[in-house]
N, C-alpha and C positions, 0 to 999 in steps of 0.2 A: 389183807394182802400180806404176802410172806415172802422177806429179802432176805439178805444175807448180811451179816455186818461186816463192815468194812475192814476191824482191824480183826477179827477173830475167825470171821467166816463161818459165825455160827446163825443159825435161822434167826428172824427176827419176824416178832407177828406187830405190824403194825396198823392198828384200830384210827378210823378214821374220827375228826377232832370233836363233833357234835353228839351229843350224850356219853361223853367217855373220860372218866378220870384217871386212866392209866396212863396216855402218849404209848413212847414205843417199847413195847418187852421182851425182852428175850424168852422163846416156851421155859422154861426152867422158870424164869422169875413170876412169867402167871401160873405156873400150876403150883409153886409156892403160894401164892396170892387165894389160891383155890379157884381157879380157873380154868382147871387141866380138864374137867370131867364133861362128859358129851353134854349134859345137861347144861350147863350154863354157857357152852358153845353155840347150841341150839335157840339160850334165851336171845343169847347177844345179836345172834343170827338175824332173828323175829325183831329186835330192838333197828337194828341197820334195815329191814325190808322198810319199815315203818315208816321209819327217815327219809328211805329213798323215796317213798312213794309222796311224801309229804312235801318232799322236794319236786318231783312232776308233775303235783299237781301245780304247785305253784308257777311251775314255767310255763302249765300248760296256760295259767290265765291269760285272757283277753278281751280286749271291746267287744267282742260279741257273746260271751260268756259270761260276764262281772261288771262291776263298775266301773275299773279302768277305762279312762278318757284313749280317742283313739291315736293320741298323738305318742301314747307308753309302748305300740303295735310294734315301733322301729320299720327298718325298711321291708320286713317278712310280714305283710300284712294278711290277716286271717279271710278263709276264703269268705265271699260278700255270702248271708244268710237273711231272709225273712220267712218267720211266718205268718205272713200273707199269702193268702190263695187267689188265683187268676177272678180276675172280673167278668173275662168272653169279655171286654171292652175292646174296640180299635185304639192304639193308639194316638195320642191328639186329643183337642178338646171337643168337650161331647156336647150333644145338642141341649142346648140352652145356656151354655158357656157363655161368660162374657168375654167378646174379644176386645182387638186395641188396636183396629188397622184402620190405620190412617185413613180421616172423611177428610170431604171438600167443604170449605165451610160457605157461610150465604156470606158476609161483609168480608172479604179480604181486604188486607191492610193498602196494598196497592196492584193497582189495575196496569198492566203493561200490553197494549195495543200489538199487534202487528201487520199493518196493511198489506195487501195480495199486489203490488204493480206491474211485475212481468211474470209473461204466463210460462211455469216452470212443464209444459206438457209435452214439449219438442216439437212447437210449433213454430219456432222461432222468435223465441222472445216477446208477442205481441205485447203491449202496450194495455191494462187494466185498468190506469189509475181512476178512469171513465167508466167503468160498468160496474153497473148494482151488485152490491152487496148479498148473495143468498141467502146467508146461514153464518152463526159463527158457532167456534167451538172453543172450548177455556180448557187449559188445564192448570193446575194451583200446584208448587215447589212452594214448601215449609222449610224454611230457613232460618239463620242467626241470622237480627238486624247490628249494624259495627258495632263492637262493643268500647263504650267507653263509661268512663265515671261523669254522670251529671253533676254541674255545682250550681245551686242555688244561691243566690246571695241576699241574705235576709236585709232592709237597710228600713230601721225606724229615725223617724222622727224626732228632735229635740228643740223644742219649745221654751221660753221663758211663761212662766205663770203671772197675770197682771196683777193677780190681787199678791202671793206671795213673795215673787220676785224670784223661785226657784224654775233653775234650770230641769225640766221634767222631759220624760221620753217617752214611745210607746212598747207598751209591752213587748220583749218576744216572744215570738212562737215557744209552744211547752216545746221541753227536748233540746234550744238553741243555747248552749252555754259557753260556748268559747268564738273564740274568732275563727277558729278552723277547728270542722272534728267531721266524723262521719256520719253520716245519717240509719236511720235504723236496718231499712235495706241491706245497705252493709256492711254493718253489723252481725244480723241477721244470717248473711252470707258467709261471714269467716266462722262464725259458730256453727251452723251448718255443715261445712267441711269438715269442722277437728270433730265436733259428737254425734255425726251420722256417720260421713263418708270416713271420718277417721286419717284423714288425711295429715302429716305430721304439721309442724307449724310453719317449718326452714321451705318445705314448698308451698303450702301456702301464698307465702312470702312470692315465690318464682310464677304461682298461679296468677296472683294477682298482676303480676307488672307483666306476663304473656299477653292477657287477656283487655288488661286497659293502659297499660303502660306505668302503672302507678305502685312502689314497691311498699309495703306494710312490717311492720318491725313485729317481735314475737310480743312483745309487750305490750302492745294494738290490741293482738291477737287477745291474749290472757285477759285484758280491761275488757274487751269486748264479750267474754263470756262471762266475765263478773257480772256486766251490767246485767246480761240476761236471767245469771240465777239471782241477783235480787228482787228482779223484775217475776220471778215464778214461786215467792213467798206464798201469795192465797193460793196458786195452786196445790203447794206440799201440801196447806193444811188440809185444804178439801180434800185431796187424794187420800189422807189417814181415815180421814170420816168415812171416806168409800168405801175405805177395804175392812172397814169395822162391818158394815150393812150387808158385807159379798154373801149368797149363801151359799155358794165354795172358792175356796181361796188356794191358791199353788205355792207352798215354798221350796225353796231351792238355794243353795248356795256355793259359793267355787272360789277358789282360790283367786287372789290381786296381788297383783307387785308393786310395793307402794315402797319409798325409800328403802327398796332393795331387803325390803322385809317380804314374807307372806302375810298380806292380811286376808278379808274373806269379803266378798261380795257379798253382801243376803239380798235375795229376789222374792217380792212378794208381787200376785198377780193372777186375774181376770182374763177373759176373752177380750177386756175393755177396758185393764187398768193395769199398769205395771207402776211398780215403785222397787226404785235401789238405797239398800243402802252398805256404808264402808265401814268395818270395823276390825281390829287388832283380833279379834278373839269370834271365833266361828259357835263355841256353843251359847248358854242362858246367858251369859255376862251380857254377848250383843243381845240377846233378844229382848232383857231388861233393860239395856239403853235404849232403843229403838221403842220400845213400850206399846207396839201395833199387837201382836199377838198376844201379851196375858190379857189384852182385853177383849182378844175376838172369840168369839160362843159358838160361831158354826160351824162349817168341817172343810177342815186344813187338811190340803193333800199333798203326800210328801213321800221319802224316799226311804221312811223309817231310822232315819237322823234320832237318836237317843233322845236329844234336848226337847225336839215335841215333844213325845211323851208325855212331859210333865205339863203341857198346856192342858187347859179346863178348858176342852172343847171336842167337840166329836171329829172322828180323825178318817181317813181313809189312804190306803198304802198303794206307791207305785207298782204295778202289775208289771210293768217294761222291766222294772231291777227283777223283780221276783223271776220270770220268765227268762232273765241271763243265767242268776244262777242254776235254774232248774235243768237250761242247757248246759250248763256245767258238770251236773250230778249224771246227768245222764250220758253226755259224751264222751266225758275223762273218768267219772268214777265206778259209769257202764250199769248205772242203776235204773229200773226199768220204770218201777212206779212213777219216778220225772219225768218223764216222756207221756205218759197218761196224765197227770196233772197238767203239763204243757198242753196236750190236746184238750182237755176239762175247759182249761180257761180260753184258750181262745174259740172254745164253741160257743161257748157261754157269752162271750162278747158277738160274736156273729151274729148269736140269737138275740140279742138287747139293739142291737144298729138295725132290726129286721123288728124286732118290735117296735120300737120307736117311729116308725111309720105310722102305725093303727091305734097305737096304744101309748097311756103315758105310762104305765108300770107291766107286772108282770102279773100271771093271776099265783093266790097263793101254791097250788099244788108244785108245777115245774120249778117253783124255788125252794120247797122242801125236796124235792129228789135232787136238786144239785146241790144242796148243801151236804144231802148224806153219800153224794157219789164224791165228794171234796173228803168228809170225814172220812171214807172207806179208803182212799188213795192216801191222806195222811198215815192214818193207820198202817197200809202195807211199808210206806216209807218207815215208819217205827221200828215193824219187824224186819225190815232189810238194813236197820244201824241200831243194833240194840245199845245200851248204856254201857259205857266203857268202865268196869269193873278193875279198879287198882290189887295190886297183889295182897293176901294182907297184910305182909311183912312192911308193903310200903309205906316211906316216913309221910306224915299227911301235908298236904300245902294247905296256906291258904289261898283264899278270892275262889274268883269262880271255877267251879270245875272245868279241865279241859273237856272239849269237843270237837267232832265234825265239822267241817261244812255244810256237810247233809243235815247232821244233828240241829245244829243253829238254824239250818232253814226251815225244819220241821218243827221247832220250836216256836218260829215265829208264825207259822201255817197254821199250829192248833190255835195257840194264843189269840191271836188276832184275826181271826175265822170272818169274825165281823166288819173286820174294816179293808183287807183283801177284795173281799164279797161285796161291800157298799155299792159299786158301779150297780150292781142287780137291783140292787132293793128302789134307788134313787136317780133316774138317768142324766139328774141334773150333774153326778159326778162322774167326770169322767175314768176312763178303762188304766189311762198312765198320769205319770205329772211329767206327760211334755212338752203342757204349758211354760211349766217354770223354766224346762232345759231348752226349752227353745229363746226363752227373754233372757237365760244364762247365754245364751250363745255366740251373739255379738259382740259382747266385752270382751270374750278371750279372743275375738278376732284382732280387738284393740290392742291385747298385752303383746300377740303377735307383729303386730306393725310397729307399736313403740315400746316394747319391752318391759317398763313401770313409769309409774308415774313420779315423780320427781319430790312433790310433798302431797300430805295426808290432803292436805286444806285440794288442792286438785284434782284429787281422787274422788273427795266428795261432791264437789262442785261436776265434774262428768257425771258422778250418777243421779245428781237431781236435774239437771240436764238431757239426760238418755231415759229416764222417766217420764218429763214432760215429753219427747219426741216418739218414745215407742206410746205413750197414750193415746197421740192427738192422730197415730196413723192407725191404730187400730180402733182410734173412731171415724175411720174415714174422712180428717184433716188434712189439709195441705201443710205439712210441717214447717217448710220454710216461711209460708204466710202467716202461722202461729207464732213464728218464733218472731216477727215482724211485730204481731198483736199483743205480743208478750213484754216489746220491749214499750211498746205503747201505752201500757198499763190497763192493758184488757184479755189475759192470757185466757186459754180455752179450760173451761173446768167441763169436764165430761158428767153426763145426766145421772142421776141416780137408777139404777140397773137390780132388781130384785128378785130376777126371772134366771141369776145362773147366766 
């Protein structure tokens, strides 16, 4: 851009502030500098198109393009995309669906009569009470019965011993330790609200005394979910055994606001097993505290997180990330070969969900030709971003060389050919990892209602808590009656699972 300067009103060229160690010069002072001549006009020119374009791309990012969560979109949110292709389904659920419309059951709780005595036909009111009964007909209203807090009052016995002379009593009930406290029930209930429904604790508090008239302190609240995660000790251990056994396993991890720091959630998990845990540090540091993954062997499906890597175990890569950025390359950088890989894989998935009917695998020929029609698409991506060639006057850096977008994604495309690909080979692993981002998805619902949690020690105590509850409902439990069983000292350990 070329002003004027204010005291001399002579031109002034001034260069925008990224890649540029001059600010503002007057022409006379760059073409002393040696900057006068078309040639280095031209480079500088080429240096700024580079920039700008480096900078569009960047705007251009979005939830439907990249990893960016969709909450970065702002209020211009990106128009809705799938590639998904129509079923010809009707809408609604299909035949063999399980529904959930309300039956009539055989014992109802209470039977309410109502006899026929004046004839309602405009006959003038005759008089029925005296004629037989035809036919009845019932209909059944499912209801709340009143709600109130039941008190049990436990009252043992105290005896003198004849031969000792000691005043002796009888046992209490397990569980009875004070003169007043709550029962597991409700217990059960206010942990229930704060690590499912997520409900803060101050209503809580307002739920409970709506409901039975009975107001409960935050502090109620907090004892009541200690008791429960001491009470889910043999579950944690058995849950580590499990996810040692899985023979595919989901990680995943997301940002926590824990005393107003970011820590990291890590999510490990099954069709049939989830486990959380909290830690300061998102790469090896947690994964060597947590000590689940350097020991698991089979294959961990993931998002291409650096830190796997180095696990001693066979791996397979999110096809959902790869498939944003490929939208990426091709929508904003106008590259064609992504758009044909984009088509590659989700045919190739098409065809694995239509095999998997007949078949457990695939025969070997159609996975040699889609491996060399995958190579042939890398490949053209190659020649449409060759290696970015430094000048040779240029001073050398070190680390890694710069790149593309494209570059780095075709980097990871050749590289890891094998583990992109695994869904093909194994139908036991799935096409994405959104297992893990789907058992990611309810804690940040959490962070949204209450913001962070207040200390670490509660942050952990929720995720071994939201582990035991997403397990028992993805084994088909009744959570709150688990979490009842739990406090009882019979928590639900889930079956050993080796089928994937």
């Amino acid at each position: 851009m070329i002003t004027l300067c204010e005291q001399t009103q002579s031109p002034i060229v001034v260069l925008p502030p990224f890649g540029n160690p001059f600010g503002k010069k007057t022409a006379e002072e760059l073409f002393e500098m040696g900057l006068g001549n078309l040639g280095d006009l031209v480079a500088y020119c080429l240096n700024l198109q580079e920039h700008l374009n480096l900078s569009g791309q960047r705007l251009a990012l979005n939830s439907s393009n990249s990893s960016k969560p969709p909450s970065t979109d702002g209020y211009v949110k990106p128009q809705p995309k799938s590639l998904r292709v129509k079923s010809g389904k009707k809408p609604g659920g299909q035949l063999g669906h399980l529904g959930y419309t309300l039956q009539r059951v055989e014992n109802p709780d209470i039977i309410e009569p109502h006899p026929l005595t004046i004839c309602p036909c405009g006959c003038g009111g005759t008089d029925l009470r005296h004629e037989p009964v035809v036919r009845h007909e019932s209909r059944q209203v499912f209801d709340l019965p009143p709600q109130k807090l039941e008190v049990t009052e436990h009252v043992v016995e105290y005896k003198l011993c004849p031969v000792s002379g000691k005043l002796v009593h009888a046992p209490w009930p397990t569980g009875v330790n004070a003169p007043v406290q709550y029962g597991p029930r409700f217990i059960s209930w206010l942990t229930y609200l704060n690590t499912q429904q997520f409900i803060p604790l101050a209503r809580i508090d307002q739920m409970s005394y709506d409901l039975f008239g009975q107001h409960v302190s935050e502090d109620t609240i907090i004892k009541s979910m200690k008791a429960v995660g001491q009470a889910l000790l043999p579950f944690s251990l058995a849950l580590k055994e499990l996810l040692f056994l899985a023979p595919v396993l989901h990680a995943d991890e997301t940002g926590l606001r824990v005393l107003k720091k970011l820590y990291w959630l890590h999510i490990l998990c099954t069709p049939t097993l989830t486990w959380y845990g909290v830690h300061e540090k998102r790469g090896q540091e947690a994964v060597d505290f947590f000590g689940i993954l350097p020991q698991f062997k089979n294959r961990l499906v993931h998002d291409c997180w650096q830190t796997y890597f180095a696990l001693d175990c066979l791996h397979a890569l999110c096809n959902a990330h790869i498939l944003r950025e490929l939208t990426f390359i091709h929508e904003v950088c106008g590259q064609v070969w992504a758009k044909k890989m984009i088509d590659l894989l989700v045919d190739m998935n098409k065809k694995r969900e239509e095999q998997k009917l007949v078949a457990d695998c695939f025969p070997e020929q159609p996975l040699l030709e889609w491996h060399e029609q995958y190579q042939e698409i890398v490949h053209e991506g190659r020649e449409a971003n060759p290696p970015i060639i430094p000048p040779p006057d240029a001073p050398k850096k070190r680390g890694k060389k710069k790149q593309t977008r494209a570059q780095n994604l075709l980097d990871r495309l050749e590289e890891r050919e094998d583990w992109v690909l695994a869904f093909l080979h194994d139908f036991r692993i799935p096409f994405t990892n959104n297992q893990g981002e789907q058992d990611a998805r309810m804690q940040k619902v959490q962070q949204k209602i209450s913001g962070c949690f207040r200390t670490l020690e509660g942050a952990q105590l929720f995720a071994l808590i939201r582990s035991y509850i997403s397990t028992c409902r993805k084994n088909g439990q009744s959570v709150f009656e688990e979490l009842k069983a739990a406090i009882s000292g019979k928590p639900f350990i889930p079956a050993v699972n080796l089928s994937g």
